[in-house]
FIDRENTOR-390274 format. One record per residue (C-alpha): residue in one letter; x, y, z. Coordinates in steps of 0.02 Angstrom, whole numbers, plus 50000, padded with zeros to 5 digits. Layout:
N
aXYZ
...
***
This chain:
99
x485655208663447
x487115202963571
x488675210263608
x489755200163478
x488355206563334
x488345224463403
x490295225263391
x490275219063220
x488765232263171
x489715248663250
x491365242663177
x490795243263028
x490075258763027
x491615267863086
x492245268562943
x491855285262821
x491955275262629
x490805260262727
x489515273862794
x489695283862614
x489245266862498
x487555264562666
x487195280962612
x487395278662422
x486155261062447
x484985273562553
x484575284662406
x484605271362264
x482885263862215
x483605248462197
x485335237662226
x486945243962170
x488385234062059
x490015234262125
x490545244161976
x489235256762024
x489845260562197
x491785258062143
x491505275962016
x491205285462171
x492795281762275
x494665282962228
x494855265862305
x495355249262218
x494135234862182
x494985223962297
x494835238262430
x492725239562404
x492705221662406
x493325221962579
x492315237762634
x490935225862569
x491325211862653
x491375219862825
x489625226862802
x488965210762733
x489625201962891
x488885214763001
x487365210562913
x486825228962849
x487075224862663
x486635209062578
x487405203162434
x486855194862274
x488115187262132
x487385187561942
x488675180761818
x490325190161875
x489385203161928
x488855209062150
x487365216962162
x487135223262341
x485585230162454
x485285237562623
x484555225662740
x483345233262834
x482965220662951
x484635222263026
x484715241963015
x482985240863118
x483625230563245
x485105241163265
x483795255563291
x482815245463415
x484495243963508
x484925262263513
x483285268263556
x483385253763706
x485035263563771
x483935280463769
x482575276163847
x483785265563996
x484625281864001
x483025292564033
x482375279664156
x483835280364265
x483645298364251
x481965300564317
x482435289064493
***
């Protein structure tokens, strides 16, 4: 990851609905329909879609169009790497520590 991705990742999870529809992916077994997500917020459609387009750009959730219809996934590729990064700032941390 560099800075400009990591900015983009964090920003979008700073946001309570964006880490509540992460969260709602988590525990699905599969992808999620717009429509899905949109009956567990008092939001608007146009307000998910840009909740959605924020994480998509971060690259956490991918999206997939049938007909008129988004389907959308975690991607765990991207959630990994952002893992990889955190776990890099803890272990920095407890090297500088132990000098």
């Amino acid at each position: 990851m560099n800075n400009e991705k990591e900015v983009l990742v964090f920003k979008s999870l700073s946001d309570y609905n964006r880490l509540k529809i992460l969260r709602m992916l988590a525990n699905s077994c599969c992808e999620l329909c717009a429509c899905n997500l949109l009956e567990e917020f008092n939001i608007t459609q146009p307000t998910l879609s840009h909740h959605m387009k924020t994480l998509i750009e971060a690259g956490v959730v991918i999206s997939r169009k049938q007909g008129s219809w988004s389907y959308y996934s975690l991607n765990g590729n991207q959630l990994e790497e952002v893992i990889t990064f955190l776990k890099a700032l803890i272990n920095t941390d407890i090297e500088e520590s132990k000098r």
